[in-house]
C-alpha positions in Angstrom: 64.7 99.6 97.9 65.1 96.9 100.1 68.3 96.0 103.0 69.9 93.5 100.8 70.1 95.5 97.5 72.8 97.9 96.3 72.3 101.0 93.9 73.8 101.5 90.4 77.4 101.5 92.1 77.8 97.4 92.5 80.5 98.1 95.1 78.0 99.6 97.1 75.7 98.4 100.0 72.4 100.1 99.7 71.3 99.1 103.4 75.0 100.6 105.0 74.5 103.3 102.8 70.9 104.3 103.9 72.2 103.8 107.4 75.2 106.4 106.8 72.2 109.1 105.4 70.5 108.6 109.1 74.0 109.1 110.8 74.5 111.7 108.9 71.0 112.9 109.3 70.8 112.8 113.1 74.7 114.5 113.1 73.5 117.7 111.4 70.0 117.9 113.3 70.3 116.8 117.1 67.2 115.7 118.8 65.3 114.9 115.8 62.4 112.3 115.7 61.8 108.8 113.8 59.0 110.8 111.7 61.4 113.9 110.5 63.8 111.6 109.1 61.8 108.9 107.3 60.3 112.3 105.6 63.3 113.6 105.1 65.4 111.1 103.6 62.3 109.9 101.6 61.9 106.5 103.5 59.6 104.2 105.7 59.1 104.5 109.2 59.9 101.1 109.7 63.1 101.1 107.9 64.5 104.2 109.4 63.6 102.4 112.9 65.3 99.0 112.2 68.2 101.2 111.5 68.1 103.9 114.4 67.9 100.1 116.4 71.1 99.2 115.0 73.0 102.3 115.1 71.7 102.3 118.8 73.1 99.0 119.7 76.3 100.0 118.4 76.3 102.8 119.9 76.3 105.3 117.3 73.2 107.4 118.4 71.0 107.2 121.6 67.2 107.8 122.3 66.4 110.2 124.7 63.2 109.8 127.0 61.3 112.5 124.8 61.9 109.7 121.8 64.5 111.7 120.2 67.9 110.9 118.5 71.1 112.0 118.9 75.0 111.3 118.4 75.8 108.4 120.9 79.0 107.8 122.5 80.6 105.6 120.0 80.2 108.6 117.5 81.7 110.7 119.6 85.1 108.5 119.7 84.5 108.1 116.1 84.7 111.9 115.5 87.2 112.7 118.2 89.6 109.9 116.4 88.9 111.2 112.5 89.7 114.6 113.8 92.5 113.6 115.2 94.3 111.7 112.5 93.4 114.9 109.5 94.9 116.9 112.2 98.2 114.5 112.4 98.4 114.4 108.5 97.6 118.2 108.2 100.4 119.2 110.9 102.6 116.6 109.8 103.4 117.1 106.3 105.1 120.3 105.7 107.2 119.0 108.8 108.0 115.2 107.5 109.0 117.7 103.6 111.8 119.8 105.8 113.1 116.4 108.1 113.5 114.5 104.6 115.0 117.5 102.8 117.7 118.2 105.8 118.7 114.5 105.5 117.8 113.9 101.4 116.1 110.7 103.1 112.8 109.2 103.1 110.5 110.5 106.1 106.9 109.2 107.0 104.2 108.7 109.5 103.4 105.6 111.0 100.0 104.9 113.0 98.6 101.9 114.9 95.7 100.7 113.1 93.9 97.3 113.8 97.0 95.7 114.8 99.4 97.2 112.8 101.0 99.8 111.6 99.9 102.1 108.8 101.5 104.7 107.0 98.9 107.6 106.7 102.0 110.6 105.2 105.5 110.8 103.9 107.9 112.6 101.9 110.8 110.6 99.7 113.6 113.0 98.3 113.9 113.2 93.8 117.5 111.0 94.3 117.1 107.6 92.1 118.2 105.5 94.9 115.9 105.6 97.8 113.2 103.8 100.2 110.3 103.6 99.1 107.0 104.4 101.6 103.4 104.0 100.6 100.5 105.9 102.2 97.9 102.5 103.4 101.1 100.8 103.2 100.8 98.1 106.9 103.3 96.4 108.4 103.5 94.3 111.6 104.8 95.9 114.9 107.3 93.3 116.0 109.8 94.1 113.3 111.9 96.9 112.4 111.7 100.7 113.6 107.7 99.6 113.7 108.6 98.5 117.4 108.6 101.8 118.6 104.7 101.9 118.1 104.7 98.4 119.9 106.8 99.6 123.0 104.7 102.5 124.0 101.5 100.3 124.3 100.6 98.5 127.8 101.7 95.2 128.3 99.1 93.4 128.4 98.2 95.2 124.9 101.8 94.3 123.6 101.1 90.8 124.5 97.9 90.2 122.4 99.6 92.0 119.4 102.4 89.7 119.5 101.8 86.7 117.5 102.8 83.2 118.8 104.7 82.7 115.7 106.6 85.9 114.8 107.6 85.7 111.1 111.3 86.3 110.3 112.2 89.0 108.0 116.0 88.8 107.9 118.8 86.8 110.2 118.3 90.2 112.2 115.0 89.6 113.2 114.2 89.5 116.8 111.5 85.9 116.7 112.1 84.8 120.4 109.3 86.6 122.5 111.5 87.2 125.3 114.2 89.2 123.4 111.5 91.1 121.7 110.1 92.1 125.3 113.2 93.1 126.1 113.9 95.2 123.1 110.8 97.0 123.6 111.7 98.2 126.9 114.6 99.4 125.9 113.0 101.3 123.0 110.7 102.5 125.9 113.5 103.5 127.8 115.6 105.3 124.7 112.7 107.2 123.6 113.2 105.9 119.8 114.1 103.2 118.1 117.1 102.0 115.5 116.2 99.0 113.2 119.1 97.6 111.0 118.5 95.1 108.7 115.1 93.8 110.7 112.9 93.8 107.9 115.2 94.6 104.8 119.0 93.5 105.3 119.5 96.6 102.8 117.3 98.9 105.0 118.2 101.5 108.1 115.3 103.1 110.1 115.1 105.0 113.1 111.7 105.8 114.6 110.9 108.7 117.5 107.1 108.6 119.0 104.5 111.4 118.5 102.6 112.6 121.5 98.9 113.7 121.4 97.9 116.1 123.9 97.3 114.0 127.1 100.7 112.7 126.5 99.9 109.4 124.7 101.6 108.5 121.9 99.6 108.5 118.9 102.3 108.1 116.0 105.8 107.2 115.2 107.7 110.1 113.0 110.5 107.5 110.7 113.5 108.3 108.8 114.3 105.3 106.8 117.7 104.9 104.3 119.7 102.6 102.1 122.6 100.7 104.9 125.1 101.4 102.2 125.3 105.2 103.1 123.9 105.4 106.6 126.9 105.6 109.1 126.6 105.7 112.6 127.1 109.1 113.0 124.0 109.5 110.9 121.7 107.3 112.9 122.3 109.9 115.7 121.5 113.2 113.4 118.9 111.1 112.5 117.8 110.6 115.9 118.2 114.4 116.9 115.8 115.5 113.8 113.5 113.2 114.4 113.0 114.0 118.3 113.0 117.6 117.4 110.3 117.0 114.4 108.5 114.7 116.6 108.2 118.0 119.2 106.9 120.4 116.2 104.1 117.5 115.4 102.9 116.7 118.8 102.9 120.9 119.5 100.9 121.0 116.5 98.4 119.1 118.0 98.1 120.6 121.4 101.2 118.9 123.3 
């Protein structure tokens, strides 16, 4: 079985696999040495040490002095973040089902993720006409009611994740960087954000952030609608239900 192959699943890595099965290995049984898992996972010294190496350097587990393994601080972030996000989904849903069915509106969860911004729940009402949201669905976070993940983040963080070139959606895109600043701190400011026409000149959305328990904000709790039959008048309900479902989420979680 050697690093480069892959098993009977071609869409597998053998050598990331095997390296999982240590993880996994030195997860379940803290402080265990190089010799009880090459015997336990059936493999070579050698092998099992090029990949404890690795996993070290990335900080995945850490040798002690005594020349046992454990969980290292990368693992620890890895496991504090996974937790997080089932927790987000779990608390979320039965709360995004009740926010779409008070409105008959489309109602999702938006999180950061490597730049952009993901859609990990949702609910969509059984009417014909309505927005469509995918779960894995990404979008970028200059446009639209995607902002409002945007606006919470440092500056200095906003500036990296704003492209030189923003691409333009619709006429109502915001492309000049200055604008889009601006925008952001009043989203800041407002505590949500309204996107109309932005990314779909047929499309409404207002956004309200999620709060994890230090106070951060984690996720964006969205409301999105056909302009036809979104008034003004909505867009505030829509606001108010959103702040007050954005409260039950982040409670959920410890807020």
């Amino acid at each position: 079985m050697g690093d480069s192959g892959v098993n009977s699943d071609k869409n597998v890595l053998e050598s990331v696999n095997a390296a999982i099965s240590v993880l996994m290995y030195v997860a379940k049984q803290p402080d265990v040495r190089l010799s009880e898992i090459a015997r336990a996972l059936s493999e070579t010294k050698p092998r099992i040490l090029r990949m404890l190496r690795t996993l070290e350097h990335r900080g995945l587990v850490r040798k002690d002095k005594s020349g046992t393994y454990r969980l290292g601080n990368t693992a620890i972030v890895l496991g504090t973040a996974a937790s997080t996000q089932v927790d987000l989904v779990r608390v979320a849903n039965p709360i995004l089902e009740r926010l779409g069915q008070k409105v008959n509106e489309t109602a999702f969860l938006r999180i950061i993720d490597n730049g952009e911004s993901l859609c990990i729940a949702k609910f969509e009402p059984m009417r014909d006409l309505r927005v469509h949201s995918l779960i894995g669905r990404r979008r970028p976070l200059y446009a639209g009611s995607y902002k409002l993940l945007l606006a919470f983040l440092p500056p200095q963080v906003q500036d990296q994740l704003i492209p030189a070139e923003i691409k333009k959606f619709t006429a109502r895109t915001i492309v000049d960087r200055a604008k889009l600043k601006a925008e952001l701190q009043r989203i800041r400011e407002a505590g949500h954000c309204v996107s109309q026409g932005e990314v779909s000149e047929q499309l409404v959305s207002v956004a309200v952030p999620v709060l994890a328990f230090d106070g951060s904000v984690i996720a964006s709790v969205n409301i999105a609608a056909p302009a036809f039959r979104t008034s003004d008048s909505d867009v505030q309900r829509y606001a108010l239900l959103l702040k007050d479902a954005a409260k039950k989420i982040s409670e959920g979680l410890g807020w």
